[in-house]
C-alpha positions, 0 to 999 in steps of 0.5 A: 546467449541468454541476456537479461530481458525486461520480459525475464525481470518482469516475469520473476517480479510477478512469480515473487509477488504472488508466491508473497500473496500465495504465503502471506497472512491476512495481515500481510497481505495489507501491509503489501497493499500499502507498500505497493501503493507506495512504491507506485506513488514513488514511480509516478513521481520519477516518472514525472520527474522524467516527464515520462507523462505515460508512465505516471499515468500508468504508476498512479493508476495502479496505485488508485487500483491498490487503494480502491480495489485492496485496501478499500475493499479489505475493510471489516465492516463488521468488526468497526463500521465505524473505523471502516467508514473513517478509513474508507472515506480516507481511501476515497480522499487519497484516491481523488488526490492521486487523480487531481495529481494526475491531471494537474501534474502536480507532485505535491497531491502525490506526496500528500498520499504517500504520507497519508499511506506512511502513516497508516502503514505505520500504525498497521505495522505496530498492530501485527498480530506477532507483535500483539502475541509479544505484548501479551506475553509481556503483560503476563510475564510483569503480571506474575513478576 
């Protein structure tokens, strides 16, 4: 009687994409932001694939909005105007890209950004503030060895 449906799945993504949001760090919270920028970018590109133009135009959308509206707007202006000028002129970059990839339909801008959102994804993670603690504690534990 109660099949699957597109509204159920959608509705379950959403609910566990805010409890995700709702429980997470500020740290978190942009690595979220990096991975949903990502998984967009890979939409669109299957998308484009399929030559489902909509749904590529929809999937890089959201992945601009990502940039743009979360990680752009995330910068500490305060702590490093340096950094957050350097960053944000990148986001700017990968956001003009992903537009010129839309227009275009050109995959190879698409991937461009998402190795541009790999790389810093990756150095994010290697800045988490567990792995800080732990790195730390290393250097006490080898300091009083």
């Amino acid at each position: 009687m109660f099949g699957p449906s597109k509204f159920g799945t959608r509705a379950y993504e959403h609910t566990g994409v805010e409890t995700g949001v709702m429980a997470a760090d500020p740290h978190k919270l942009i690595q979220m932001l990096f991975e949903g920028a990502r998984v967009s970018i890979s939409k669109a590109l299957f998308a484009l694939e399929q030559g489902d133009i909509a749904r590529k135009g929809e999937s890089i959308s959201r992945a601009v909005s990502i940039i743009v509206e979360g990680l752009n707007a995330s910068l500490s202006w305060d702590a490093n105007p340096e950094m957050a000028d350097r960053l944000a002129a990148l986001y700017d970059y990968m956001a003009r890209r992903l537009t010129e990839g839309n227009m275009n339909n050109d995959p190879s801008a698409l991937r461009e950004t998402d190795r541009l959102l790999a790389e810093l994804e990756g150095a994010w993670r290697q800045i988490a503030p567990s792995r800080r603690a732990n790195i730390g504690a290393n250097a006490e534990l080898q300091a009083t060895a």
